[in-house]
Phi, psi and omega in degrees: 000140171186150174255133204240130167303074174226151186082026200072000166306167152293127193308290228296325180296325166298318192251345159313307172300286198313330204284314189271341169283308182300333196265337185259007230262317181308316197291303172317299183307321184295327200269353152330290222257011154242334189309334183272292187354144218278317183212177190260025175262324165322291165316299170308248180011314180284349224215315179115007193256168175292184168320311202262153159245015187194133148240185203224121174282134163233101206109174186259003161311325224015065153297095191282126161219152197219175165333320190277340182253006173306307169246134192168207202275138172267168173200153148221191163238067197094013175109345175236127212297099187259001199245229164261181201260354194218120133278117179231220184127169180214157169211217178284337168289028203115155160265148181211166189233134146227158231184138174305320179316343176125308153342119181217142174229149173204147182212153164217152143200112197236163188236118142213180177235063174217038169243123174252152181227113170191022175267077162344114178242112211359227158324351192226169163251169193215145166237162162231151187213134181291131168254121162281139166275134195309343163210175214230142189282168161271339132217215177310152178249163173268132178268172192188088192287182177222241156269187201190100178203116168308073184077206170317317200299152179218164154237218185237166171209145182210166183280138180246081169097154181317107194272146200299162149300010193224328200208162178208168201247153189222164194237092144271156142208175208216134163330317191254161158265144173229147187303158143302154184113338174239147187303122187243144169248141144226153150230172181203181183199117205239117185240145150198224200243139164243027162221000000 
């Protein structure tokens, strides 16, 4: 390695360099065959290292988590996170997130065409369709209905009554009454504790 004062560089820059290639230069050469390296799983490997290059304690578990336990199954014990830090998943019921802390979110929104809103509710009508949740909370959850839209069409939607640990009961309702049979979207959304 080295800099040659041409083109108006600086001596002093010139001989600064040189100064750090002779006392680093053996050193600078060793780190070439991962410092080149194509991608940084490729650099770890080249280094001798595993999936992770750095873990981490975290807690007063001294629990270890590295890339590789971030996402995977949660688990505790007694109140303390022993598992990955993220879990997710899906089924016919939804999708749901759980977090070590103890957090669980789970949503749908699916079209189907076996919803009728046709129950005279004073002026307006109303349906109801039972949601299981794609996992099941540790007690009640806060529900958060979502739409109830027909076609072209939209209503509202709301909770019908205090939902379970496992299901929740949802509400549309619509200026008009409508039959089963036309392509219905609902969604919804569920946050609680699943520990």
């Amino acid at each position: 390695y080295a800099v040659a004062p041409i083109l108006g560089y600086d001596k002093d820059l010139s001989d600064r360099f040189n100064l750090i290639a002779n006392q680093w230069g053996a050193t600078l050469a060793g780190i070439k065959p991962w410092a080149l390296s194509a991608n940084a799983a490729a650099a770890r490997g080249d280094l001798g290292l595993g999936s992770a290059a750095v873990r981490e304690a975290l807690g007063g578990s001294g629990a270890l988590y590295s890339r590789d336990s971030i996402l995977g199954a949660v688990s505790q014990a007694s109140g303390i996170p022993s598992g990955a830090i993220i879990e997710r998943g899906a089924n016919a019921n939804g999708d749901y997130v759980r977090y070590a802390d103890g957090t669980q979110m789970c949503w749908f929104n699916a079209s189907v065409t076996d919803q009728a809103i046709d129950v005279p509710y004073g002026s307006l009508f109303t349906g109801t369709r039972s949601w299981s949740f794609p996992i099941a909370f540790s007690g009640s959850p806060t529900v958060n209905p979502g739409l109830f839209r027909w076609g072209t069409g939209a209503g509202w939607g709301t909770v019908g009554g205090i939902a379970s640990a496992t299901a929740a009961t949802l509400r549309g309702f619509d200026i008009v009454s409508r039959a089963a049979g036309t392509a219905t979207v609902i969604s919804a959304s569920a946050m609680g504790r699943w520990f």
